[in-house]
C-alpha positions in Angstrom: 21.8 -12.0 14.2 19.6 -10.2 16.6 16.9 -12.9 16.7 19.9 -15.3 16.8 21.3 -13.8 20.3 17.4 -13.5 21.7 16.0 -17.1 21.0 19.9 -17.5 22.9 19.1 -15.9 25.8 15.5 -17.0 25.9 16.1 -20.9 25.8 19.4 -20.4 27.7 19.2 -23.4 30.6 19.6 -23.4 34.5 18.7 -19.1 34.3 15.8 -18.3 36.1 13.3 -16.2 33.8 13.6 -12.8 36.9 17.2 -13.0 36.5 17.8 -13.2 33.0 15.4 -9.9 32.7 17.5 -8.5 35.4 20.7 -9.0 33.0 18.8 -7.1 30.4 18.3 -4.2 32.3 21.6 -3.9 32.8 23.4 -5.1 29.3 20.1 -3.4 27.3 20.1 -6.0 24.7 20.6 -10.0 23.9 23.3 -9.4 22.4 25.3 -7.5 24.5 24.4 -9.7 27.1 25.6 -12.6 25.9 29.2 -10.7 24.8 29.7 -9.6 28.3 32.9 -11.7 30.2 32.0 -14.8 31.3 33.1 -13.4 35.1 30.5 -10.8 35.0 27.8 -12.8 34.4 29.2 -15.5 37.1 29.1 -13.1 39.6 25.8 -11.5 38.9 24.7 -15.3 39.3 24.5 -17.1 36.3 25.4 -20.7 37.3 27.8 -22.5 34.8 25.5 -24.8 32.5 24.0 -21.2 31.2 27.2 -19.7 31.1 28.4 -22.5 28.5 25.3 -23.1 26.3 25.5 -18.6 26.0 29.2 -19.6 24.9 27.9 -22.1 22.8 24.0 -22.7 22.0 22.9 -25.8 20.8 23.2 -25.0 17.3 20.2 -27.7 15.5 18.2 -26.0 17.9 19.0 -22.1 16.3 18.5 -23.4 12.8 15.3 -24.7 13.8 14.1 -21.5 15.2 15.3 -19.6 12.6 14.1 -21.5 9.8 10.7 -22.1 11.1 10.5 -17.9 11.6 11.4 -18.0 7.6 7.7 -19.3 7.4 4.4 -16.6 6.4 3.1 -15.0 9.4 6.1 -15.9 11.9 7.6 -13.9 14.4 10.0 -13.5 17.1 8.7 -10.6 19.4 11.1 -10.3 22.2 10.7 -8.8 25.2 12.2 -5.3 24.0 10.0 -5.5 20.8 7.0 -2.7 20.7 4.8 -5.4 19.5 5.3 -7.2 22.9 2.1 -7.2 25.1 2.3 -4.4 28.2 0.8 -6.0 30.4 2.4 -9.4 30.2 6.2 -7.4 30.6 4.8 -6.7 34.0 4.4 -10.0 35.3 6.8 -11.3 37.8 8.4 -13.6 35.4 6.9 -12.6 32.1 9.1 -14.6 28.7 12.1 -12.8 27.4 10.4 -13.6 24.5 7.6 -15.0 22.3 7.0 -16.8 19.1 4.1 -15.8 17.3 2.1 -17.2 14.2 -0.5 -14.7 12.5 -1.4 -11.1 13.0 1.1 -9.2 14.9 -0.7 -6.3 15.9 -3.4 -9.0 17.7 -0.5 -8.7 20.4 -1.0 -5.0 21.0 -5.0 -5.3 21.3 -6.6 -5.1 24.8 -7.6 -8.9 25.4 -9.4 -10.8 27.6 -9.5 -14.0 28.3 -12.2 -17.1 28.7 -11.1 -20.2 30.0 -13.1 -23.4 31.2 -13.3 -26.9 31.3 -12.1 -29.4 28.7 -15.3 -31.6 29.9 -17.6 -28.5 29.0 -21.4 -29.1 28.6 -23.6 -28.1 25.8 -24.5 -25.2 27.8 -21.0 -24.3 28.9 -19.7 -24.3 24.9 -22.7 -21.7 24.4 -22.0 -19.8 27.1 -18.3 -19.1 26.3 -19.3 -18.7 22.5 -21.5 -15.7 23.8 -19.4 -14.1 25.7 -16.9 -14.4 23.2 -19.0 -12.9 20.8 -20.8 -10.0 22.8 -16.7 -8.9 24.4 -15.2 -9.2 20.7 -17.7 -6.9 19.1 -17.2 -4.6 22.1 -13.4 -4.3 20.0 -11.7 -6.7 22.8 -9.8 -9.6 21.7 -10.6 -13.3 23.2 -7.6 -14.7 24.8 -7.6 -18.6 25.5 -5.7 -21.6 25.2 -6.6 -23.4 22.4 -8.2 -26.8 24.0 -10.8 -28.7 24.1 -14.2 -27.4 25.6 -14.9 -23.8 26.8 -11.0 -22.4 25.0 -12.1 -23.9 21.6 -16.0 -22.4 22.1 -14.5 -19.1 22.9 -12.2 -18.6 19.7 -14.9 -19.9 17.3 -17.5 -17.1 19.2 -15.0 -14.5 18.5 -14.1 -15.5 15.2 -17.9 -16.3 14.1 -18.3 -12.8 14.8 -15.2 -11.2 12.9 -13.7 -10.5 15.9 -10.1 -11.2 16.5 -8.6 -13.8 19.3 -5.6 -15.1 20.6 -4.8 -18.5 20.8 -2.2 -19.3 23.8 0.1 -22.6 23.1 2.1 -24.6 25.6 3.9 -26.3 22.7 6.1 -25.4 19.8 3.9 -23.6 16.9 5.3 -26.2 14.6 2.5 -28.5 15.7 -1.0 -28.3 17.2 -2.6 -29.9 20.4 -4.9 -31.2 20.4 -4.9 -32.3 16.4 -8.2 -31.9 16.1 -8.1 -28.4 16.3 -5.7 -27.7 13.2 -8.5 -26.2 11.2 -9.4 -23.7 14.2 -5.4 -22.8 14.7 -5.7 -21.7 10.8 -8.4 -19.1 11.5 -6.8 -18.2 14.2 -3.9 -17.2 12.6 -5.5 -15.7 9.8 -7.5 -13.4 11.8 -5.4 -12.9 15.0 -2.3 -14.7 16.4 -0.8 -17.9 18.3 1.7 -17.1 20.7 4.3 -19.3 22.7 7.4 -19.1 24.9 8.2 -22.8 23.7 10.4 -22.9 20.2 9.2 -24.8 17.6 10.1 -28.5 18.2 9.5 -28.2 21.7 7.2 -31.4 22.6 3.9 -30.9 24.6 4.6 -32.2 28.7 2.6 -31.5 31.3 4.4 -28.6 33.2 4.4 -26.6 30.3 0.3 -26.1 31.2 0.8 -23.9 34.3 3.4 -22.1 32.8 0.9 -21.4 29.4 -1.8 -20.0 31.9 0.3 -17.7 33.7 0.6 -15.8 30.2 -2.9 -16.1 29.4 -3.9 -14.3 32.5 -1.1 -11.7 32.4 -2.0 -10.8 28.8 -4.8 -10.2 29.7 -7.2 -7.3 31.7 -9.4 -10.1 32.8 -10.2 -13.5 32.6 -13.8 -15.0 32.7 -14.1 -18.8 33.9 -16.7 -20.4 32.6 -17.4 -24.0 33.9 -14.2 -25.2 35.9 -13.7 -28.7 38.1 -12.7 -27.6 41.6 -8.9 -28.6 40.6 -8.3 -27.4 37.1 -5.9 -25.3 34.8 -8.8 -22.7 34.5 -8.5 -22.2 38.3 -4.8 -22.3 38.3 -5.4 -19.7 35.4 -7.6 -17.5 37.6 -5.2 -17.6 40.6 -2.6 -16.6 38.3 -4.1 -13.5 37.0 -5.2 -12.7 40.7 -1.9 -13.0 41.9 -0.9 -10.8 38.5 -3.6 -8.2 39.9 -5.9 -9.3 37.1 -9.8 -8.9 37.5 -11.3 -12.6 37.6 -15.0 -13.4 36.6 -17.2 -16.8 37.2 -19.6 -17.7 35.3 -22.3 -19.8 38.0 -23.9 -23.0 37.3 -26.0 -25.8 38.6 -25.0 -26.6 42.5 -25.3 -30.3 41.2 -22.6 -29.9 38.1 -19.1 -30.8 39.0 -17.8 -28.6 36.1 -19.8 -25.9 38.4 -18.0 -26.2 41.7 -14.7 -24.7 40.3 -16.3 -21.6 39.2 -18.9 -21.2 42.9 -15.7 -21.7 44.7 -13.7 -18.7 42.6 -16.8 -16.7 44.0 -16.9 -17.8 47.5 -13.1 -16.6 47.4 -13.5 -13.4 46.2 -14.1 -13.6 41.8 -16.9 -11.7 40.2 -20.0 -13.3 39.4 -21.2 -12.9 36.4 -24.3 -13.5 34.5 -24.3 -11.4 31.2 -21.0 -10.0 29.3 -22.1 -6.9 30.4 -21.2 -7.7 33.8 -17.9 -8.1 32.8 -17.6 -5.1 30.7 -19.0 -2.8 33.8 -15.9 -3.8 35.9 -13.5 -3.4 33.3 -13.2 -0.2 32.1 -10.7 1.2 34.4 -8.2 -2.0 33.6 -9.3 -1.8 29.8 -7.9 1.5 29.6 -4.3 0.4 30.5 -4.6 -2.4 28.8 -5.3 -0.1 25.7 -2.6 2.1 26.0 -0.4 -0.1 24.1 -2.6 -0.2 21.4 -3.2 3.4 20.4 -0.7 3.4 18.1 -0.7 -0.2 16.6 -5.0 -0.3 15.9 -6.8 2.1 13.4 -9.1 4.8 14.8 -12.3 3.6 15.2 -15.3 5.1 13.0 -16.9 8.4 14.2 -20.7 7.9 15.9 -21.7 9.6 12.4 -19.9 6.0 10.7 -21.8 4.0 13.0 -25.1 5.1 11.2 -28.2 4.0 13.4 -26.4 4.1 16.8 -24.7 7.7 15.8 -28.3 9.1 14.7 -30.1 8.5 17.7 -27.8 9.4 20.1 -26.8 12.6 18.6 -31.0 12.6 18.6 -31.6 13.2 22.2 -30.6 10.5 25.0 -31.8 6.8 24.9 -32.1 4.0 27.0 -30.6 0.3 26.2 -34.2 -0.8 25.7 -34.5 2.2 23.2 -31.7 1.6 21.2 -32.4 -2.8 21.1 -35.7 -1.3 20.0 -34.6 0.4 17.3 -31.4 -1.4 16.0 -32.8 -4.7 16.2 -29.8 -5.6 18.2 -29.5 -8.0 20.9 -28.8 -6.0 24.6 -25.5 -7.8 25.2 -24.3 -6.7 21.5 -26.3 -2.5 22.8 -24.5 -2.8 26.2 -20.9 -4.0 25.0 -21.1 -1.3 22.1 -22.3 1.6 24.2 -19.2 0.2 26.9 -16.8 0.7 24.3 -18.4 4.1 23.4 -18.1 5.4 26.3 -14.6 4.6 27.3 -13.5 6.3 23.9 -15.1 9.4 25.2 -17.5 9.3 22.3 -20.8 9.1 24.7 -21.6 9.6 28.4 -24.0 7.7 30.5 -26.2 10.0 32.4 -28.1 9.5 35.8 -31.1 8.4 34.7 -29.3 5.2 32.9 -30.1 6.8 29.4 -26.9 7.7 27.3 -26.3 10.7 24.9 -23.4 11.6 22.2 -20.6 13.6 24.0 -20.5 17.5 22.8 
């Protein structure tokens, strides 16, 4: 009954998204909300096609919902559930509530997000897949939305890797847009989560887009843009988490590229440039660690410097540089840097003046 009266009040027509969380402030719950006399709700300003379909729901459209959440691996989180992501309930006009299909605890993971071009070059897939790779291993998870291009590059980076993502879906999770990426959807879900506002059933149109991106930014700590036209949903993306107070990052590219002139034009108005997933993990410790909050109690502890054998012995040795510990794990300096980043925002090392780091006492 309780997801009953939240997929109610979350597909309830003609009720603006700020108002309906207004109601549930002051009736606490879905339920409750949807009890309350029909003059109440009048007067705090519901108009009356929303007033009649809380009377009276579409009912196909409940056993739908419910019957599809009867599936493995699906979920209702609304917007009261722990589960639900922190910083998208701070959004202006965050959903009162989300389907989900995979991992639940992907929700409560610190995330951030690539987005790009549909139309991405060879070098613009690569690219993505890097920094996908380099920011999972670092412990974040890779928020995107699931097209063509730089989204689909980004999943399969963090996923190549074991790390987890988050695949954000304008449609109903019934389905899968494009079709092409079923297969890629499946590992998603296996090793993170796809989330929507839309119920399964919903058909794909093209408003539901901007309204996708504002999520992907506001789950998000930051979002990277890599490769963007100068009028695309990765910019409306970026704008999105800039207006959410969201750090955005561009990824630069050829002067002569059109899928270029998107990302030198987020720069020219203010976005980070960035060359190396390491620039984006300098900027974002201090938004990380709010992001993270959420997540202490829904992620394991992570393994003690002496459980991370090579990196734990030398720097509980004597301090060392980045170029001293790529010499000596064999690592690469994006996978050093992103895994002495998330190091050090545990607390676990400190970075000292010299640019050398040490194991904390």
């Amino acid at each position: 009954m309780e997801a009953e009266s939240w997929i109610t009040l979350h597909l309830c027509p003609g009720a603006p998204q700020r108002l309906r969380c207004q109601l549930l402030e002051r009736y606490g719950d879905a339920a409750t909300l949807i009890k309350a006399p029909a003059a109440e709700l009048r007067a705090a300003g519901l108009q009356q096609q929303a007033l009649k379909w809380l009377a009276r729901p579409d009912a196909a459209e409940l056993r739908r919902c419910m019957q599809w959440l009867e599936d493995d691996g699906a979920h209702l989180v609304p917007i009261s559930h722990p589960s639900y992501p922190a910083l998208l309930r701070e959004i202006h006009d965050p959903p009162l509530a989300l389907f989900a299909l995979g991992q639940l605890d992907t929700l409560a993971q610190a995330q951030i997000a690539i987005v790009g071009s549909r139309a991405a070059t060879p070098l613009g897939r690569s690219t993505a897949a890097d920094f996908a790779r380099a920011l999972a291993r670092r412990g974040l998870c890779i928020a995107s939305g699931l097209a063509e291009g730089i989204d689909a590059a980004a999943h399969k980076g963090a996923l190549d890797c074991g790390g987890s993502t988050l695949g954000v879906c304008a449609h109903g999770l019934d389905q899968v847009y494009p079709r092409r990426h079923a297969e890629l959807a499946r590992r998603i879900a296996a090793k993170g989560a796809l989330i929507s506002e839309n119920p399964p059933g919903a058909s794909l149109a093209q408003w539901m887009f901007p309204r996708r991106n504002r999520i992907i930014s506001g789950i998000s700590a930051g979002v990277v843009v890599v490769e963007a036209a100068k009028r695309s949903g990765a910019n409306i993306t970026a704008r999105a988490a800039a207006e959410q107070g969201r750090e955005v990052f561009a990824v630069p590219g050829s002067i002569y590229s059109p899928v270029s002139r998107g990302c030198h034009a987020l720069i020219r108005n203010g976005a980070n440039l960035v060359e190396r997933p390491e620039d984006v993990l300098v900027e974002l410790p201090p938004l990380l660690q709010a992001a993270a909050r959420s997540a202490d109690n829904a992620k394991p502890a992570h393994p003690s410097l002496e459980e991370l054998p090579l990196f734990g012995q030398l720097l509980n040795q004597k301090p060392q540089s980045v170029d001293d510990l790529v010499r000596e794990t064999g690592l690469g300096a994006a996978e050093v840097s992103a895994e002495l980043a998330r190091l050090e925002i545990q607390g676990r090392i400190a970075s000292l003046p010299d640019g050398r780091f040490q194991a904390s006492a």
